[in-house]
C-alpha positions in Angstrom: 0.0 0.0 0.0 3.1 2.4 0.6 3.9 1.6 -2.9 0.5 2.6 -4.4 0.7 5.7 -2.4 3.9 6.8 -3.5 3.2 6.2 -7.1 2.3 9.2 -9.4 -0.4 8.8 -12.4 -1.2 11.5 -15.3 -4.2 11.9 -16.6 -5.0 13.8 -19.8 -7.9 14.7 -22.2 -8.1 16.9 -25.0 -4.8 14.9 -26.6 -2.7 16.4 -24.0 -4.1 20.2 -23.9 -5.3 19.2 -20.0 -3.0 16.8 -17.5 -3.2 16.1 -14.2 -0.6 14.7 -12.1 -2.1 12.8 -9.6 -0.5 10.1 -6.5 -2.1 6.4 -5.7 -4.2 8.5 -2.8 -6.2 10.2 -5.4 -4.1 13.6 -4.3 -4.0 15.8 -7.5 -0.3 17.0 -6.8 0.0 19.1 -10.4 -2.8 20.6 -13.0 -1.0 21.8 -16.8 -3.5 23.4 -19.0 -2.4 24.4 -22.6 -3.0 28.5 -22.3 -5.1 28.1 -25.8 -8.1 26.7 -23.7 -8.2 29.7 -21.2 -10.5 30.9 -24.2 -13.3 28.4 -24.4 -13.6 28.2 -20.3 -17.0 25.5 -20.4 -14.7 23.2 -22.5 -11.8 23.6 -20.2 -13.4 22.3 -17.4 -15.4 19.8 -19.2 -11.3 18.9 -20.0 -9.7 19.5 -16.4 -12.7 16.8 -15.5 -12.0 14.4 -18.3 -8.0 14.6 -17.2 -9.0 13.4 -13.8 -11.2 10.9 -14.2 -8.4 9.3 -16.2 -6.0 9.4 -13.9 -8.3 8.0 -10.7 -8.3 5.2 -13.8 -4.9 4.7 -14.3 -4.8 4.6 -10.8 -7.3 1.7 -10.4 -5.7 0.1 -13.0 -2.3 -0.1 -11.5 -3.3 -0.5 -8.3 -5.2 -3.9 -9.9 -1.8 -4.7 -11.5 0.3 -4.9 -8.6 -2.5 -6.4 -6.7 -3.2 -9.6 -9.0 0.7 -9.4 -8.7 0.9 -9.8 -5.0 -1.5 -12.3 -5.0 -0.6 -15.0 -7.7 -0.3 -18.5 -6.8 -2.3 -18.0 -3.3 -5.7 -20.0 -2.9 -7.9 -17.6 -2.2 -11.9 -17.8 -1.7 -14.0 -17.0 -5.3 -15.0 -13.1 -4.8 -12.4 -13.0 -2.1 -10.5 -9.3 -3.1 -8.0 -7.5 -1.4 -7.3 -4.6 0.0 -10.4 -5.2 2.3 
């Protein structure tokens, strides 16, 4: 769990105009915005939102990763998951 809390995630929408930088505790530790979308501000926070959401998925992705990782080979009940 250190592990997944240390690791950092980006995020981005809008083929890289929006990223966000964000750590395995869902912590958004860094925000870059292409200064072209300060125009159109509805469609940069439909962006900033976008760019988020895919990096609480990356995170949830990875964290599944090293997860099925940890727990290859053991005998564990059907439906059984970890962390608790």
């Amino acid at each position: 769990q250190e592990d997944l809390a240390k690791m950092e995630v980006t995020g981005q929408a809008g083929g890289g105009m929006v990223s966000v930088v964000m750590n395995g505790q869902h912590a958004v530790k860094r925000v870059t915005i292409d200064p072209s979308l300060t125009d159109d501000i509805e469609m940069l926070e439909d962006l900033v939102t976008a760019a988020t959401n895919d990096a609480v998925n990356r995170i949830k992705e990875s964290s599944e990763q090293q997860m099925a990782g940890l727990t290859q080979g053991m005998k564990l009940p059907p439906g059984f998951k970890l962390p608790f």
